[in-house]
C-alpha positions as a Markdown table, in Angstrom:
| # | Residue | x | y | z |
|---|---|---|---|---|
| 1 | Unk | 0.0 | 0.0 | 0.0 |
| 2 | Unk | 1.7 | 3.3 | -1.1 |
| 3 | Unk | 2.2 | 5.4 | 2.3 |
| 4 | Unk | 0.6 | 8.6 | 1.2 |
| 5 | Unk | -3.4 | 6.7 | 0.3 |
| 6 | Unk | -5.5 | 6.9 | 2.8 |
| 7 | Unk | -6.6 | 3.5 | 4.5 |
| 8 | Unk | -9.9 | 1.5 | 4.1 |
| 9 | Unk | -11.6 | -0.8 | 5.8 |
| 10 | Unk | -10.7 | -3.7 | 2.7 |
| 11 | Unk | -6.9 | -3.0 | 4.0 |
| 12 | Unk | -7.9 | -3.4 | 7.5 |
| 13 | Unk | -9.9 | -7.0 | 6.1 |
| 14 | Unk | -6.8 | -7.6 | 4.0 |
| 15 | Unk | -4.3 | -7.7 | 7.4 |
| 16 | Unk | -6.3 | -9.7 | 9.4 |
| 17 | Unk | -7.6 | -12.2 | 6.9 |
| 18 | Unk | -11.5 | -11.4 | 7.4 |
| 19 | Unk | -14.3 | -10.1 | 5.6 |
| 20 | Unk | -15.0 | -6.5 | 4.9 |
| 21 | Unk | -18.2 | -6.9 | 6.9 |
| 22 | Unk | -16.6 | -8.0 | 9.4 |
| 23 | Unk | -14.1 | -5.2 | 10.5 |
| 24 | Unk | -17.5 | -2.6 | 9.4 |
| 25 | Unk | -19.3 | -4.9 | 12.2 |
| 26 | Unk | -16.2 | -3.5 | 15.2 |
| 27 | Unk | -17.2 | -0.5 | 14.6 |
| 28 | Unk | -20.7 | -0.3 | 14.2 |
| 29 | Unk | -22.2 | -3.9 | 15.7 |
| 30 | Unk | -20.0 | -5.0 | 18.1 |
| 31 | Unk | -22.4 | -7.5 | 19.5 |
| 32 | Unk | -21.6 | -9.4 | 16.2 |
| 33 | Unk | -17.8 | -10.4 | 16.8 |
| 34 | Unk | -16.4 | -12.1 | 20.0 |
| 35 | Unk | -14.3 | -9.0 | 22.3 |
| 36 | Unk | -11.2 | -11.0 | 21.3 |
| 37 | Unk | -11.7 | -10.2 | 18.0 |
| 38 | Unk | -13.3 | -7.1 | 17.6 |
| 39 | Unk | -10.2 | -6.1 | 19.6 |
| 40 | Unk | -7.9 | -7.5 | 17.0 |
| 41 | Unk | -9.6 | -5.5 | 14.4 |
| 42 | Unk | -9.5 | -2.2 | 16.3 |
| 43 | Unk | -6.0 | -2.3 | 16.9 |
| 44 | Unk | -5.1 | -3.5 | 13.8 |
| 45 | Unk | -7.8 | -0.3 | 12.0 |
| 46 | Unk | -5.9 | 2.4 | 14.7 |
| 47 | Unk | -2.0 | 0.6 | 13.7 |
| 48 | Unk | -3.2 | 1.3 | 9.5 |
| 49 | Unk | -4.2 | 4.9 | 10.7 |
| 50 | Unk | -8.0 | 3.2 | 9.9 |
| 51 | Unk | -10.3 | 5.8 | 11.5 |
| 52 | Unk | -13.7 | 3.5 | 10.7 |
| 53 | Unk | -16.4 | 4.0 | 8.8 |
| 54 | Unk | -17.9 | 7.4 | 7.2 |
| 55 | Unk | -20.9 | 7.9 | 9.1 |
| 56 | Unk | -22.0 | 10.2 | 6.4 |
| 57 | Unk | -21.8 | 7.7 | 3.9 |
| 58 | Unk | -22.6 | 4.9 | 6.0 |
| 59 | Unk | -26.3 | 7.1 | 6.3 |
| 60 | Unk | -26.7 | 7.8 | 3.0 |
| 61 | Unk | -26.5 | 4.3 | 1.9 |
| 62 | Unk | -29.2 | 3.2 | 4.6 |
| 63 | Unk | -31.1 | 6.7 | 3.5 |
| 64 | Unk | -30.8 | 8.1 | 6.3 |
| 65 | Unk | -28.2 | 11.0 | 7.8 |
| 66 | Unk | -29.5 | 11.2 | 11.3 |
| 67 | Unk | -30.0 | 14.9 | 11.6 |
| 68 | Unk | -33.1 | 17.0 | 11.2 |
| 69 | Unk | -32.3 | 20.7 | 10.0 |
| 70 | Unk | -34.1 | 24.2 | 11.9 |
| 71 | Unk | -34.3 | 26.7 | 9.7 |
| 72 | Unk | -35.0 | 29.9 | 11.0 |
| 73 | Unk | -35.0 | 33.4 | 10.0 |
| 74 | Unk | -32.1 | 34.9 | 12.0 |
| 75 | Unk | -28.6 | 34.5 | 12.1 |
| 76 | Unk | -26.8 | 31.9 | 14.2 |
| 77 | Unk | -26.3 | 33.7 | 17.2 |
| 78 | Unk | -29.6 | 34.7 | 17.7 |
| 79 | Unk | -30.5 | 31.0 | 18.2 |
| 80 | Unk | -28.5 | 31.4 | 21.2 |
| 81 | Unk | -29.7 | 35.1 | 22.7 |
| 82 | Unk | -33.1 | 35.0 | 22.5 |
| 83 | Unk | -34.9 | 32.7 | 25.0 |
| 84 | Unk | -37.8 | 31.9 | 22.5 |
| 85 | Unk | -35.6 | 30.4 | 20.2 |
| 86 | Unk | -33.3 | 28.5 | 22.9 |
| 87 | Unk | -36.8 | 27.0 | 24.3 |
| 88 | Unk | -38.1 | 26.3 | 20.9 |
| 89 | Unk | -34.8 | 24.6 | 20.2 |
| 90 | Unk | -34.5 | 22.4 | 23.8 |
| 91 | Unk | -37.8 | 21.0 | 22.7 |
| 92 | Unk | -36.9 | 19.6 | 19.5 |
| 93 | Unk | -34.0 | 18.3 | 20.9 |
| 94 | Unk | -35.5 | 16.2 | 23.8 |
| 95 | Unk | -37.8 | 14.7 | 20.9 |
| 96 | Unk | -35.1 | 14.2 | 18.6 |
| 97 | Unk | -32.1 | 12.9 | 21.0 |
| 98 | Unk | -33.9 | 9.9 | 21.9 |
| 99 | Unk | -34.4 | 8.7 | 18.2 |
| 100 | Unk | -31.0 | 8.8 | 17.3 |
| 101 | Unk | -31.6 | 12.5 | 15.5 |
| 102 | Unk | -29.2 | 15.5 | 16.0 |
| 103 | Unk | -30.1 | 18.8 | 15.2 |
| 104 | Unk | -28.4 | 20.8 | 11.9 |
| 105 | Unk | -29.1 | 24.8 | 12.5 |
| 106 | Unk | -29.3 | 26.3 | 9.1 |
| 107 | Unk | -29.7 | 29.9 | 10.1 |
| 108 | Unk | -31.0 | 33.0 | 8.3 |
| 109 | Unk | -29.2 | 35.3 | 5.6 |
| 110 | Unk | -29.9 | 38.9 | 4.2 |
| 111 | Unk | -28.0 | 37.1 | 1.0 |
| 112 | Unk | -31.1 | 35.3 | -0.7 |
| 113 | Unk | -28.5 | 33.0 | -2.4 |
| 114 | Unk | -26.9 | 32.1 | 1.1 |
| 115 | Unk | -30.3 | 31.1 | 2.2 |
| 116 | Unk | -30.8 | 28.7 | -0.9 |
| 117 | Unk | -27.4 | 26.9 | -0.8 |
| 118 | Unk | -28.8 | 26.6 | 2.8 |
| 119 | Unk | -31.2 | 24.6 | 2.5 |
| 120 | Unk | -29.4 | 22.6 | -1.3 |
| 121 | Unk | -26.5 | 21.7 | 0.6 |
| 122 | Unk | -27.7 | 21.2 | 4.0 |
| 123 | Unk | -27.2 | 17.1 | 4.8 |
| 124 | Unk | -30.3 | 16.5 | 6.6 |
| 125 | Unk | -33.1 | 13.8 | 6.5 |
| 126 | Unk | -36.0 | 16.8 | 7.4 |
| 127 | Unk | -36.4 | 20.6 | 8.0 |
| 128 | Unk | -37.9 | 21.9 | 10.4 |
| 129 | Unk | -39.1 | 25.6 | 9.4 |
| 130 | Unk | -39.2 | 27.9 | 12.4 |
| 131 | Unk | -41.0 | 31.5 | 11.6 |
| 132 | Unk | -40.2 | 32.2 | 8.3 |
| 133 | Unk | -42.1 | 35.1 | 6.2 |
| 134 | Unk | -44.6 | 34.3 | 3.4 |
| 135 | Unk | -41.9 | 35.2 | 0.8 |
| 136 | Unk | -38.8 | 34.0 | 2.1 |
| 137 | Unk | -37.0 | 31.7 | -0.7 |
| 138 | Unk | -35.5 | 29.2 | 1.8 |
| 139 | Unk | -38.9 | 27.7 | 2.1 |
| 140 | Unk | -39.6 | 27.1 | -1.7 |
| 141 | Unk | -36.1 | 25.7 | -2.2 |
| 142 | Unk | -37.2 | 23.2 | 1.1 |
| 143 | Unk | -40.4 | 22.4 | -1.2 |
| 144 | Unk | -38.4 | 21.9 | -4.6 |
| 145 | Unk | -35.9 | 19.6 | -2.8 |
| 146 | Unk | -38.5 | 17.5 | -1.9 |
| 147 | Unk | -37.3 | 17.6 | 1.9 |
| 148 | Unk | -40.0 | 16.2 | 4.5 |
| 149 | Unk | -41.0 | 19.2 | 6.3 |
| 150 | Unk | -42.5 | 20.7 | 9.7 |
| 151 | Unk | -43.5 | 24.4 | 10.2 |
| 152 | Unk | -43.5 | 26.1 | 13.7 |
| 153 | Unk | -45.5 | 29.7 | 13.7 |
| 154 | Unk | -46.0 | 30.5 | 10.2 |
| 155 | Unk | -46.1 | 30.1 | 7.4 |
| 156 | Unk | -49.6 | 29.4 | 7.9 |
| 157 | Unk | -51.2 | 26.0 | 6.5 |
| 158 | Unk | -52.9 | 28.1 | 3.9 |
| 159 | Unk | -49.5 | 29.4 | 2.3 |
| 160 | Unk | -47.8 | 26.1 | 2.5 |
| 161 | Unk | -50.6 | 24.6 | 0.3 |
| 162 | Unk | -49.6 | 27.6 | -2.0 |
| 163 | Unk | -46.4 | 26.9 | -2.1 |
| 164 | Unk | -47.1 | 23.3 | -3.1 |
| 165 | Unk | -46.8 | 21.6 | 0.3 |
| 166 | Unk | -50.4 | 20.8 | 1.1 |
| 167 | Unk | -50.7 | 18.5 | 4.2 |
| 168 | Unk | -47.2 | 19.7 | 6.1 |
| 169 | Unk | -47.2 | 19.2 | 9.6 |
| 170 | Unk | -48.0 | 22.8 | 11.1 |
| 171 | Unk | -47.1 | 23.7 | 14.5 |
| 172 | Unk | -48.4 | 27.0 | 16.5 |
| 173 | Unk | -50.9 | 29.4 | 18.2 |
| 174 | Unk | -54.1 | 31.4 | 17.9 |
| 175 | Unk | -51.9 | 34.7 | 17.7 |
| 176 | Unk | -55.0 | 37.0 | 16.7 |
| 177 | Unk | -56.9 | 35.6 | 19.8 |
| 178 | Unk | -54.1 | 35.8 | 22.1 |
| 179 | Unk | -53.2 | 39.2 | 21.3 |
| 180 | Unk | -56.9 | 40.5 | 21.4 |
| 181 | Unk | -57.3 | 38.9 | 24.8 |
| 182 | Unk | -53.9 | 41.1 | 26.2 |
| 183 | Unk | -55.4 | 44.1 | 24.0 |
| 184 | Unk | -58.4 | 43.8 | 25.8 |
| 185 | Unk | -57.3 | 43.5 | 29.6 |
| 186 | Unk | -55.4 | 47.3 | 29.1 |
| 187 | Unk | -58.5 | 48.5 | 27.7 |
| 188 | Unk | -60.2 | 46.8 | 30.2 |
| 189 | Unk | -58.0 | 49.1 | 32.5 |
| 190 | Unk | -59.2 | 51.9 | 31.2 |
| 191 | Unk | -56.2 | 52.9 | 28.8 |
| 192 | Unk | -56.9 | 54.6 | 25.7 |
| 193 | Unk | -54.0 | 56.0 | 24.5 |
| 194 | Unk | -52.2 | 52.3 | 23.4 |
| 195 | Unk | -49.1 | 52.0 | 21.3 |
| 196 | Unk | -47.6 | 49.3 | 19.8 |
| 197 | Unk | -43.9 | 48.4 | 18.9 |
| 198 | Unk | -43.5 | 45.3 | 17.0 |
| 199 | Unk | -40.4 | 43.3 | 15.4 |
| 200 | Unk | -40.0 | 43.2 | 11.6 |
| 201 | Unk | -42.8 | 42.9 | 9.1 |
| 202 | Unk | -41.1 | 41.8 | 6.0 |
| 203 | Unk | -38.4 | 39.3 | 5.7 |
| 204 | Unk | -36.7 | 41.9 | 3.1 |
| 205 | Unk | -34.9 | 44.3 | 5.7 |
| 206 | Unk | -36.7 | 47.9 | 5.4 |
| 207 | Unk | -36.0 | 50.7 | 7.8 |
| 208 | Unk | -37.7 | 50.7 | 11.4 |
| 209 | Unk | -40.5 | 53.8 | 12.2 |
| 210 | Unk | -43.5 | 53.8 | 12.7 |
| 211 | Unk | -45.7 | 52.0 | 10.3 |
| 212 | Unk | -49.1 | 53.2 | 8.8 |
| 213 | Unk | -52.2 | 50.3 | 7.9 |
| 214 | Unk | -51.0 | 49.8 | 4.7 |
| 215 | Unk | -47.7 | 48.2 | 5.8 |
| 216 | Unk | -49.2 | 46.4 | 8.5 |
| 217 | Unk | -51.8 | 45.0 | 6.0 |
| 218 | Unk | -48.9 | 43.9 | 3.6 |
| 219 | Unk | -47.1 | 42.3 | 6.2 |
| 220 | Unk | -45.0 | 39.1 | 5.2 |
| 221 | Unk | -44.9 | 37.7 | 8.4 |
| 222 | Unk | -47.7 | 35.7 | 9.2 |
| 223 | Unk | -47.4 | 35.6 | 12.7 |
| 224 | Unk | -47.2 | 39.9 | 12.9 |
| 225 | Unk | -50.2 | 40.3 | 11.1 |
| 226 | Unk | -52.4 | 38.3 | 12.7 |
| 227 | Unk | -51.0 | 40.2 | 16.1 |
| 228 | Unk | -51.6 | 43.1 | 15.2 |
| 229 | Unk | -55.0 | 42.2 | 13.6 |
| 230 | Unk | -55.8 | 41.1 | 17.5 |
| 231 | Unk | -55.1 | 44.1 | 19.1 |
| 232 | Unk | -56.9 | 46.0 | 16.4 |
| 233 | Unk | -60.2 | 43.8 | 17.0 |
| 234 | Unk | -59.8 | 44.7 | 20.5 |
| 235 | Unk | -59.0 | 48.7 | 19.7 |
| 236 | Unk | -62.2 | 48.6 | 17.4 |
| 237 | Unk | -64.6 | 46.6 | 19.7 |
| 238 | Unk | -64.2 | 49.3 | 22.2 |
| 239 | Unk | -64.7 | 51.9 | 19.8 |
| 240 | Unk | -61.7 | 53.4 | 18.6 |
| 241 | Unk | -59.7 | 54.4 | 15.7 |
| 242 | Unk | -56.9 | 51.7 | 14.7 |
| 243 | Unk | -55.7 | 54.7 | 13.0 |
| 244 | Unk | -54.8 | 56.3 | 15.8 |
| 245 | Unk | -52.7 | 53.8 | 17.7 |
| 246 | Unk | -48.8 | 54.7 | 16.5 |
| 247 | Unk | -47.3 | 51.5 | 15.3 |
| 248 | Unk | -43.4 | 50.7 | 15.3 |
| 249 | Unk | -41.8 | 48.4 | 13.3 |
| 250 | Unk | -38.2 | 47.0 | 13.7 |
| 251 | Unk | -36.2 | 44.1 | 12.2 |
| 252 | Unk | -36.2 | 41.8 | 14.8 |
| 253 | Unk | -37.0 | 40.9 | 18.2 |
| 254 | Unk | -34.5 | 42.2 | 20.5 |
| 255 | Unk | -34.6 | 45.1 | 23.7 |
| 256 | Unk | -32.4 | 47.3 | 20.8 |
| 257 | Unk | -35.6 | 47.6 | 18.5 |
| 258 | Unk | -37.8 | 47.9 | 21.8 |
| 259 | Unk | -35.5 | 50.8 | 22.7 |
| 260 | Unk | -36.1 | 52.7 | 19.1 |
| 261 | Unk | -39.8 | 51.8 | 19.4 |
| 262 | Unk | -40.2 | 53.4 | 22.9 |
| 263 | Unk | -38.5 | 56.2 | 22.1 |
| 264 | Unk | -40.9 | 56.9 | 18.6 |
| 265 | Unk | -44.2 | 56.1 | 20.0 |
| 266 | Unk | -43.2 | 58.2 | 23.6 |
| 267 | Unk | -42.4 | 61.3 | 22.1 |
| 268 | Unk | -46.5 | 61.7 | 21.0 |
| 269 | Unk | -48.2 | 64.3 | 22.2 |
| 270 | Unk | -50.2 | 63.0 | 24.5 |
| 271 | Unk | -48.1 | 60.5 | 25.5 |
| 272 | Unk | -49.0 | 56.9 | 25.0 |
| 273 | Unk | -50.7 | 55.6 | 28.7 |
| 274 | Unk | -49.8 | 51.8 | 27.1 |
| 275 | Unk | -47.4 | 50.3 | 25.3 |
| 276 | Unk | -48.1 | 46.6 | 23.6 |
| 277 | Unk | -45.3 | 44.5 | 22.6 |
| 278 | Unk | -45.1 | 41.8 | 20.3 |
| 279 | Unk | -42.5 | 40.1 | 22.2 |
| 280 | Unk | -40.7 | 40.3 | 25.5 |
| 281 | Unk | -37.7 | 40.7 | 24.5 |
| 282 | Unk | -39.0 | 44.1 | 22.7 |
| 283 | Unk | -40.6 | 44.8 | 25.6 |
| 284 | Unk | -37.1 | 44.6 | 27.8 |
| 285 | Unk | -36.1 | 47.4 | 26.0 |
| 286 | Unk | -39.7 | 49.4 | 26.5 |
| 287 | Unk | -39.2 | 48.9 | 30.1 |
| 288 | Unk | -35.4 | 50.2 | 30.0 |
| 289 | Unk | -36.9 | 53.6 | 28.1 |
| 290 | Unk | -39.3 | 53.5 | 30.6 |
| 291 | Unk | -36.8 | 54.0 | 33.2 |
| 292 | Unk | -34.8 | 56.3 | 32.1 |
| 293 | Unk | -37.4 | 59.1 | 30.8 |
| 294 | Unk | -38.7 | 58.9 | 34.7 |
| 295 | Unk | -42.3 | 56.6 | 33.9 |
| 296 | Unk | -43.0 | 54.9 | 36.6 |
| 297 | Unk | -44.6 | 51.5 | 35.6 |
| 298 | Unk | -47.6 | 50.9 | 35.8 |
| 299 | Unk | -48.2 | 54.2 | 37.3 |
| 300 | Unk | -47.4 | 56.1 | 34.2 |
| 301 | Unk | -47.2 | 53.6 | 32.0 |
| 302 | Unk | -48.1 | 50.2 | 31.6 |
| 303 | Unk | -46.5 | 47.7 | 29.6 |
| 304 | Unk | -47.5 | 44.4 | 28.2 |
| 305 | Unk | -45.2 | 41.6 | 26.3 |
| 306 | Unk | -45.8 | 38.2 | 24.7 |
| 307 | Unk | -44.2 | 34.8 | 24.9 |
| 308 | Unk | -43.2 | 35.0 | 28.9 |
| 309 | Unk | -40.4 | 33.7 | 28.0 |
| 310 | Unk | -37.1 | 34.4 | 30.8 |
| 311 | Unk | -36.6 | 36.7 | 32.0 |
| 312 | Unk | -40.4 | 38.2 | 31.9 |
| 313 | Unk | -41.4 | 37.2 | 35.4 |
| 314 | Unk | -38.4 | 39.0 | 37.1 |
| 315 | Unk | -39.1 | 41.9 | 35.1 |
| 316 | Unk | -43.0 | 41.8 | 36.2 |
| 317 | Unk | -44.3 | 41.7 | 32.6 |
| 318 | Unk | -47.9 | 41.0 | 31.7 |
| 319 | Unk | -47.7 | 38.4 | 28.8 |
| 320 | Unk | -49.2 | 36.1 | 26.7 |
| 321 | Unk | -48.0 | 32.8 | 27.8 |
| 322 | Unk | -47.0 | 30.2 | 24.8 |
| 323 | Unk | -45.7 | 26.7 | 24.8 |
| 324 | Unk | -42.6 | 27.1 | 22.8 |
| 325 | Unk | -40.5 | 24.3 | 24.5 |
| 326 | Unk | -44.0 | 22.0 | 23.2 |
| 327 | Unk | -43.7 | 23.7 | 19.8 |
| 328 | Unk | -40.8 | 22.6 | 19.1 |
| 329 | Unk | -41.2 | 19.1 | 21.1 |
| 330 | Unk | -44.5 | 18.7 | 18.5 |
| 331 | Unk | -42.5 | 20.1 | 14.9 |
| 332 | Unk | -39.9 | 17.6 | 15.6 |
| 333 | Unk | -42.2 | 14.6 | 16.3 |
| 334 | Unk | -44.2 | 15.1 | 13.4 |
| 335 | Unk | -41.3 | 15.5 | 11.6 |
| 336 | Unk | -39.6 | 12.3 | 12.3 |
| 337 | Unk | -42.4 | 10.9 | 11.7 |
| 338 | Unk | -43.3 | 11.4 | 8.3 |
| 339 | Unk | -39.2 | 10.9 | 7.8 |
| 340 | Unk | -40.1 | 7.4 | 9.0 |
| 341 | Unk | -43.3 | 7.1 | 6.8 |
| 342 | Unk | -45.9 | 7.2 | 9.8 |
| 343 | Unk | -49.4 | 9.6 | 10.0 |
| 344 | Unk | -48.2 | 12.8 | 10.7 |
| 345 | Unk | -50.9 | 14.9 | 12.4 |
| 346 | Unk | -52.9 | 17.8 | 10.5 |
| 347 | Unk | -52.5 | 21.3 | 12.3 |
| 348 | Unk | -51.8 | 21.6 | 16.2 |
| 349 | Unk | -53.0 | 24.5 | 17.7 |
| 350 | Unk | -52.1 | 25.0 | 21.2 |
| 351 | Unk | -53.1 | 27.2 | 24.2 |
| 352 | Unk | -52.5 | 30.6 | 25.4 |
| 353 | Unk | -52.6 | 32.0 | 28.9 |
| 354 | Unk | -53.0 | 35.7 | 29.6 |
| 355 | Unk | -50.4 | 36.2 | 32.6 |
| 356 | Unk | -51.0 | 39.5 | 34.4 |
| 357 | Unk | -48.5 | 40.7 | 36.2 |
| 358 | Unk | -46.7 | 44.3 | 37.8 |
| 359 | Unk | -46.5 | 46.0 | 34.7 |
| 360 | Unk | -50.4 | 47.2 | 33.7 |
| 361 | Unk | -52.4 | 48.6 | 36.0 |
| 362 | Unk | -55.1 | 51.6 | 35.4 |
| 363 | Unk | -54.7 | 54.3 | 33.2 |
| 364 | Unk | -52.9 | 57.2 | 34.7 |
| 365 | Unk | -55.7 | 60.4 | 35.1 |
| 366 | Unk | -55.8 | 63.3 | 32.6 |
């Protein structure tokens, strides 16, 4: 054997006078071979510089890798920052470790061709889709490539049929209801002056401010619209203008854009009384603006979040409560099954709790 070519497993065979299969069996079935021998073959695989099977092409030949992708719409450190994503994550994991199934994070890109060699070169048996917009190419390529697919949040069931992928496994919430229901308890307070500051609309990046109806009603984002559509049927059931709640509009969900949005719909005249936020994260950075301009919350100001996800109940935020460790515990489960050819179920809709904590109370007076 010339020094410089890499060892196989036949040279391994070749030494020791056995069958392929049965230096492939030390490494992967060791149950098959007595210890005496499997130990033979491992020292003689480590003495070649024999470093066993590819497991890569070991799955592809069974048709099978052994991973299941997430793709979301952020970059890869957000998967780690933001508590909604970590929980989302933990759950897909706990479902996935247990079947033999890793997790391969194919993270977001402002470079539409980054996102498609994503998802083309991506070794993965499944994807599941976390939150992506309405228009966001990784999704079709996911749908050309024929990969078996779960969607958390959006988009909704009725896109995915559009997009030629009737019958995918769809994960999520009643977002309208929920955020009608959080609408409703500051109304219910006696607010009337609301504001709302909301993470990004479109999955093309377009510059935070305030947003009039017709940007809200062209929202991408499945899960913003029907949000906001919730705490407009609130607004309008108790006999207001929509048109005269301010609406801000960032990229993502992160205290930075609850920061810009606080500042924006504050500086009205008169001053907001209530602030809703799509997220808590956004609403982290409400609170901090909060602080510093002297509000005193609820006193002044009342503030309301969604998700409670950490660290909302150390801050004292009212939220919406969601199962996001159970949405991704669900997407990955359905998932792995239809990867295995079992009934995958049709939509799961799951609950939402209204937790009301320090941070609304009644509208200031005047």
């Amino acid at each position: 054997m010339p020094a410089d070519r890499p060892r196989t497993l036949r040279d391994v065979a070749a030494q020791l006078g056995v069958s392929a299969k049965t230096v492939s069996n030390a490494f992967s079935r060791p149950d098959q071979l007595s210890p005496a021998l499997r130990e033979q073959v491992l020292a003689t695989a480590a003495r070649l510089g024999y470093p066993g099977p590819n497991p890569l092409a070991a799955g592809l030949r069974r048709g099978r890798v052994g991973a299941i992708g997430v793709a979301y719409d952020n970059g890869l450190s957000y998967a780690f920052d933001d508590p909604v994503a970590v929980a989302l994550l933990a759950g897909a994991s706990t479902v996935a470790e247990p079947e033999g199934a890793g997790l391969l994070l194919v993270p977001g890109s402002t470079d539409a061709r980054r996102r498609l060699a994503a998802v083309h070169s991506a070794v993965v048996d499944g994807l599941v889709v976390c939150s992506l917009g309405d228009d966001d190419p990784l999704l079709a390529a996911a749908v050309a490539r024929g990969l078996p697919l779960a969607v958390v949040d959006q988009p909704r069931p009725a896109r995915l049929a559009a997009l030629g992928a009737p019958g995918t496994p769809w994960v999520g919430v009643d977002d309208r209801a929920a955020a009608a229901a959080v609408a409703r308890h500051l109304l219910d307070l006696g607010h009337r002056r609301l504001a709302v500051v909301s993470f990004g609309m479109h999955q093309e990046p377009i510059r935070r401010g305030l947003a009039d109806e017709a940007v809200q009603a062209g929202a991408t984002y499945a899960v913003t619209r029907d949000r906001l559509a919730g705490y407009r049927d609130a607004v309008e059931a108790a006999g207001l203008a929509w048109s005269a709640v301010p609406v801000f509009h960032g990229e993502d969900s992160t205290p930075a854009v609850g920061e810009a949005g606080a500042a924006a719909v504050l500086a009205a005249d008169p001053r907001p009384t209530a602030v809703l936020c799509l997220s808590d994260r956004i609403a982290e950075g409400v609170l901090a603006v909060a602080a510093r301009l002297g509000l005193r919350v609820p006193r002044d100001l009342s503030v309301a979040g969604f998700d409670d996800a950490t660290p909302a109940g150390g801050l004292g935020l009212t939220t919406v409560r969601q199962p996001t460790r159970e949405k991704g515990g669900a997407a990955a489960r359905a998932l792995l099954d239809r990867i295995a050819g079992r009934p995958a179920p049709g939509p799961v809709l799951l609950p939402t709790e209204l937790v009301v904590r320090t941070s609304t109370g009644p509208a200031p007076r005047g």
